[in-house]
N, C-alpha and C positions, 0 to 999 in steps of 0.2 A: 080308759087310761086313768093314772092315780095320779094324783097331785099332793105337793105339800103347799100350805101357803104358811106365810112367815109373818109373823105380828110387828111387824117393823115399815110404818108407812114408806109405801112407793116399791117396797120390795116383791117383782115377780113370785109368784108361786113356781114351785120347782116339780118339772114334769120328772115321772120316775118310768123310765124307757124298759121294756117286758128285758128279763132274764141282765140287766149289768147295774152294776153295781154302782151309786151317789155318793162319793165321799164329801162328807160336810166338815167344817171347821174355818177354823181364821186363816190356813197357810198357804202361799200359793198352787199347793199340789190338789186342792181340793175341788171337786168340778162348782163346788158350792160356796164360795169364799164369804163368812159373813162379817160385818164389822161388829165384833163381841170379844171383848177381851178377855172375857170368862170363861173361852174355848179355847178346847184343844189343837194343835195345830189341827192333827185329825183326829175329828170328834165321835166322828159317828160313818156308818156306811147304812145305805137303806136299797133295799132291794126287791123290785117288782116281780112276782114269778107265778104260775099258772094258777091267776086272778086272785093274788094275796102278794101282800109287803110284808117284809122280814126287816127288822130295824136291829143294828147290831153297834155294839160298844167299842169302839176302836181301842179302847185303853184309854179312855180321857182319864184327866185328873180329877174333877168334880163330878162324873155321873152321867150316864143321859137316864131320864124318867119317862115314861109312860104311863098318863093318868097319876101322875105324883105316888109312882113305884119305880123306885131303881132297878134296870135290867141291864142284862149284858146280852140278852138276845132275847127278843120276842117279834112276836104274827101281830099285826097292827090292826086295827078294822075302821070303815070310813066312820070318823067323827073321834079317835081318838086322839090327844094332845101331848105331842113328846117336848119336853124340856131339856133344850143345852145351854147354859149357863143362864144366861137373863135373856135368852132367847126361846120362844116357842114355839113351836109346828103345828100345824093340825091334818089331817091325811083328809083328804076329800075325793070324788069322783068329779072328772073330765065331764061338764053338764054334756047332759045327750048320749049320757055309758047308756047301755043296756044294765043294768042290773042283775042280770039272769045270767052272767056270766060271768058272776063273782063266784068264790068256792064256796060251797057251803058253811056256816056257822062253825060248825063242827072242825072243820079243816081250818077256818081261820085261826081257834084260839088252842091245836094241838100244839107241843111242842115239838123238838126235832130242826133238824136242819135242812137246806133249802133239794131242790129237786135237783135232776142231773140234769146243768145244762143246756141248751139246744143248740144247735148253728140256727143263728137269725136268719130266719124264713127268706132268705133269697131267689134271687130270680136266676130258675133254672134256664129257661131262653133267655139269651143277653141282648140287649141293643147291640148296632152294630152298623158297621158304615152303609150307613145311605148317604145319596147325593143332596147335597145341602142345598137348600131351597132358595138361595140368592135373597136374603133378608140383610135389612142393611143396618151397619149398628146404630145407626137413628132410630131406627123400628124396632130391633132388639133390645136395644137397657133401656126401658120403658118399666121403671121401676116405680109406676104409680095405675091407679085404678083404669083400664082399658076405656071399658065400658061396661054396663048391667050394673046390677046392686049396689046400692050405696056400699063406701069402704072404709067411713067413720062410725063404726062401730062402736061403741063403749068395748073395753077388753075383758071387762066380765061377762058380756053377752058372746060368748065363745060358743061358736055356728057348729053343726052338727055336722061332724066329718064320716061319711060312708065311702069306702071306693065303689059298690056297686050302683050311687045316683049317679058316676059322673060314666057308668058305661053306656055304650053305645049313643052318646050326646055329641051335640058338638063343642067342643070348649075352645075359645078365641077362632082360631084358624085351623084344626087340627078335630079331627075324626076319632073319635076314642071308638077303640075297639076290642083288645084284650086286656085286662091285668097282668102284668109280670111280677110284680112284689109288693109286698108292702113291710114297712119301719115304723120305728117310733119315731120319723119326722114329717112320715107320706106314703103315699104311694104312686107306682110307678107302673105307668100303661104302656103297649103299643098301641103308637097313634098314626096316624097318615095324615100328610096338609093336605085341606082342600082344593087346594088349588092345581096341584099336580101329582099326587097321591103317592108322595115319595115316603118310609115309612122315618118314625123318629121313635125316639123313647122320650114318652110326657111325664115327669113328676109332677104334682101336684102335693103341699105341703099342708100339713094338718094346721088350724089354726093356732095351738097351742104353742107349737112351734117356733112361733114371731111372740114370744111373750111383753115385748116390749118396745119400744121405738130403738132400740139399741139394736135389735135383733132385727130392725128392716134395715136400718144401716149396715152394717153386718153383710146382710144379704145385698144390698145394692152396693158396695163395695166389692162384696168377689163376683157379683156380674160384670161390674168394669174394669177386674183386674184380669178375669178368663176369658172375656168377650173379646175376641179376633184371634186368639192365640191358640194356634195352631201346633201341633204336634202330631208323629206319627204313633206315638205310645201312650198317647194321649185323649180318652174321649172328649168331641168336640160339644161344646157347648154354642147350641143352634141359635136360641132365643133366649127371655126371660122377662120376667116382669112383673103382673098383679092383672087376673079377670076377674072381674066379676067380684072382689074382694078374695079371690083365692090367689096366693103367689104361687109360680110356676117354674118349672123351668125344661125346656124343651132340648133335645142332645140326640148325636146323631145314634142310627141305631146300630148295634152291633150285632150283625148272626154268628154265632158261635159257642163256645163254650165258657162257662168258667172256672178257674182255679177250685169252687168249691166242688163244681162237679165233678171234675178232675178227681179231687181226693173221696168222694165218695165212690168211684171205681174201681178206687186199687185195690179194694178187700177182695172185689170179683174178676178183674182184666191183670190183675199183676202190678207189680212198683212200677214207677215212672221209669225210662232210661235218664243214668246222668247227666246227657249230650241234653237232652230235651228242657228239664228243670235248668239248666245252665243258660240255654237260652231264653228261656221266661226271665232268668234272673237278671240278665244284660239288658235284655229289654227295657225292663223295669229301673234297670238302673238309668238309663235316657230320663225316662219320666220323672225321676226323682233328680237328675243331673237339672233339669228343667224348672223344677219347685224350689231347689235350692237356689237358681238363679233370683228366679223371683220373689224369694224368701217367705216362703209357704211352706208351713209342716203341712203335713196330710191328716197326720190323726189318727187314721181311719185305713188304713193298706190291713186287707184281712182276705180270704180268698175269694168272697162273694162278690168283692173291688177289684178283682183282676178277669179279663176277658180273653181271651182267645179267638181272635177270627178266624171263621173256617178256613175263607178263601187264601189267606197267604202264612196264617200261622203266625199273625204279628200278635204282639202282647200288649194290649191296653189296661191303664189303668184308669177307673172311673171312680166318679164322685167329686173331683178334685174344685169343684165348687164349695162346697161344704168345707173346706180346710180352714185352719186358721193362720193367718202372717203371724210372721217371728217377730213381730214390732212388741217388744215388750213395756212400753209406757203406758202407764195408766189412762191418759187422755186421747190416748190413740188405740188404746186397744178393744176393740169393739165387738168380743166373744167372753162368758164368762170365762176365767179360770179355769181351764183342767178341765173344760167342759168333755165329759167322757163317750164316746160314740161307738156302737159296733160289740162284736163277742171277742169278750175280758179276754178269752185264753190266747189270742192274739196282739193283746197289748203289752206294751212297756211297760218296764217297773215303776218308769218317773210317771204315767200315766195313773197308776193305783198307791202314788203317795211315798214313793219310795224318798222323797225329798230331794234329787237330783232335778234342775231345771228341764222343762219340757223344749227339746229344740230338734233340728232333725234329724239326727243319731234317733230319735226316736221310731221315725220313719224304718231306718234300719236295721233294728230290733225288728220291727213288726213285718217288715219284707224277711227277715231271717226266719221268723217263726212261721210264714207260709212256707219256705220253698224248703222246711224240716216236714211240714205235712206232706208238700208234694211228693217227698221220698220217702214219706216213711207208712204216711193215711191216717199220722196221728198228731196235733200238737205236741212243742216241746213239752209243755206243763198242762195237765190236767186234773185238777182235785176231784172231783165228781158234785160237785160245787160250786156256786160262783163265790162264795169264803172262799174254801178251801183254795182252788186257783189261786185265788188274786194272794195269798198267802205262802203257796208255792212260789209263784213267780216273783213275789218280793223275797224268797229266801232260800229255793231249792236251786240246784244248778243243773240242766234236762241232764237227761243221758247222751250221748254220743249219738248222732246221726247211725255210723256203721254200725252199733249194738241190737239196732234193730233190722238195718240193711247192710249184709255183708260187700252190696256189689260197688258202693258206693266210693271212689276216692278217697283215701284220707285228704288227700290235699282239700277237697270239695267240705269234706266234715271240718275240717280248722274251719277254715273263712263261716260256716253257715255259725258256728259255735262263739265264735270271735262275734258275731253281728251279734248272738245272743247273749252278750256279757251285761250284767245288771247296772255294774259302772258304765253312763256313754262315754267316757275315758279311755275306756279300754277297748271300743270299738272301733269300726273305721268311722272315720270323723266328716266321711263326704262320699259323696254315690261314686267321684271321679275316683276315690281312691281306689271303694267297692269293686267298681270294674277294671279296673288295674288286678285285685289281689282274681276275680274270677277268669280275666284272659291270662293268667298266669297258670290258673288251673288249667283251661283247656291245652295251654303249649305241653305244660308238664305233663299231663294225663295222655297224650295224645288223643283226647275225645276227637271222634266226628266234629271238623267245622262247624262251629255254633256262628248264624246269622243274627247279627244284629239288624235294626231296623235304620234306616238312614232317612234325617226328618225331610220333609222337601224345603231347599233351600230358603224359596221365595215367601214361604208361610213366617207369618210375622213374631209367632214364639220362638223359633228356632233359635236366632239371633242371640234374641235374649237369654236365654239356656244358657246358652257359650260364653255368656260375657261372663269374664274371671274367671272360670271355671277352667280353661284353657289356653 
């Protein structure tokens, strides 16, 4: 993995996540906020893509440099030094890269623009409900070193992250046994507890990841904000903590499908019916009706976050760890800025700088632009780029849902279209209204009864969902 680090004592190095996009500058929108007044709001965007960084010129006013040359796009290589204002960068390698898996020479310093691309390597089998292993929250937010390996570290001494050492091991309480994915924050097993070999899904988080004491707060914060809180549209978070100096985090597993594999289908099995997407969308809307309670954006809603259980056909949304609170204070807010997560063509405009505040209208863009794949097998906006993208969707308006699928509602095509407005002004402004304007579609349309999910009462999120909300 490629790093920037920043000449400015105390400041993290900035990890550059494969295929999305880092927008640097002084403005709130930027995942990379720096205090430099001699930048642009957004200054710069840098981008990781199949083993090469592409550093590109957002339009500042004073220049970005490389090697003290002005560029508005160029291929970076490790060791060279880009200049934003009375700030400097240097691109480095994650100790412990392989090397041999960098592009060749040749490919670093051609010109041209970036590759097409990918869906983030997700995990084709989902976690999925297993029966929870009776861990009690004393024993789960145990947000400090277990036991094994010292976990005072130096933070330069960044430990060599492989998913195939932690295979077939035991880690804490839990049987690693297959890999399901891997990210630019971890990766993500099927595990079974030792104890009664019920199975789970184990993340395990790359050390880079925690760049800083902010970033374990962070993380022990949304363990005690998701720890007991139960939802049925909701993956449950089992455990969490710190082994061995690895942070973890344990969730129940889901058998089924998900929304990405979904849309990889439709080229061969046919579009989705409207009944069916309409109820993903309801579903989903619970889950977001839930995060707004507790005032949590997601970030992160893309289709490789949505699940499908086989068994009843509920629709869970996962990751909801990793979100960030809408607490917008400085002294309380304890995720960088804008920090950017997941594949661009999935994201809000305010997420790629469009200068509108990040809040959860955001969420609902990003839930619009999956359930326009689910009908159609193709993102609203797609440049063949991650430029181009993030440039469309700060300025193109998609095409019509029906343009590409005739069978489609128009009533269904407004509301999806409506979530996808660049102003969140112009959008619905809450998940309660979302599913207002979507049971509105099914009366009108006469679709097939679309089932929603109904949370179980006694589960301890549920509650909180509700408060205000209705």
């Amino acid at each position: 993995m490629f790093l920037l680090t920043i000449d400015k004592l105390g400041e993290p190095p900035i990890i550059l996540p494969s295929d999305l996009a880092v927008l640097i500058g002084r403005g709130d929108s930027c995942d990379v906020q720096l205090q430099d007044p001699t930048l642009s709001r957004v200054h710069c965007r840098v981008v990781a893509h199949s083993g090469r960084v592409t550093l590109y010129d957002a339009g500042s006013r004073w220049g970005t440099f490389v090697n003290d040359r002005r560029v508005t796009e160029c291929d970076l290589r490790p060791g060279d030094k880009v200049r934003i204002g009375e700030t400097t960068l240097q691109l480095e390698l994650e100790p412990g890269v392989n090397h041999t898996t960098l592009a060749p020479l040749s490919e670093l310093l051609r010109s041209g623009g970036l590759d097409d691309p990918q869906c983030n390597q997700e995990e084709r089998v989902f976690s999925a409900g297993a029966a929870a292993d009776s861990i009690s929250q004393d024993n789960a937010v145990r947000i400090r070193n277990i036991h094994g390996t010292p976990d005072h570290l130096p933070r330069s001494a960044v430990r060599r992250f492989t998913s195939s050492d932690f295979l077939g091991t035991t880690f804490h309480r839990y049987q690693v046994l297959r890999l399901i994915s891997e990210s630019a924050c971890g990766s993500v097993f099927y595990a079974e507890m030792l104890s009664n070999r019920s199975p789970l899904a184990l993340k395990i988080f790359r050390p880079a990841f925690f760049k800083s004491d902010v970033d374990e707060q962070r993380f022990t914060r949304a363990v005690h904000t998701m720890f007991g809180k139960r939802h049925a549209n909701i993956v449950e978070l089992l455990n969490a903590g710190r082994w061995s100096g690895w942070f973890f985090t344990a969730s129940e597993y889901v058998e089924g499908v998900s929304a990405l594999e979904l849309i990889r289908r439709i080229g061969i099995l046919g579009m989705l019916p409207p009944a069916k997407v309409l109820q993903v969308a309801l579903d989903l809307c619970e889950s977001l009706r839930f995060a707004e309670g507790k005032e949590i954006i997601h970030r992160n809603i893309r289709p490789s976050n949505i699940l499908i259980r086989k068994a009843d056909a509920t629709t869970l949304l996962n990751d909801l760890i990793l979100a960030r609170g809408i607490d917008t204070s400085d002294s309380a807010r304890l995720t960088n800025a804008g920090e950017v997560l997941g594949d661009v063509r999935y994201m809000s405009p305010e997420q790629l700088g469009s200068g509108y505040s990040l809040d959860h209208r955001s969420d609902i863009y990003q839930l619009g632009a999956t359930l326009y794949a689910l009908l159609t097998g193709r993102p609203p906006l797609d440049g063949g780029t991650v430029a181009n993208t993030i440039i469309q969707i700060l300025t193109v308006t998609p095409e019509s849902v029906r343009t590409k699928n005739m069978s489609i509602p128009g009533q269904l095509d407004a509301v999806i279209m409506k979530m996808l407005a660049k102003n969140p002004r112009d959008r619905y402004q809450s998940a309660q209204e979302l599913a207002l304007a979507l049971e509105n579609v099914v009366k009108q349309t006469q679709q097939p009864p679309v089932r929603t999910v109904e949370a179980d009462p006694r589960a301890t999120g549920w509650k909180g969902a509700l408060d205000g909300l209705l």
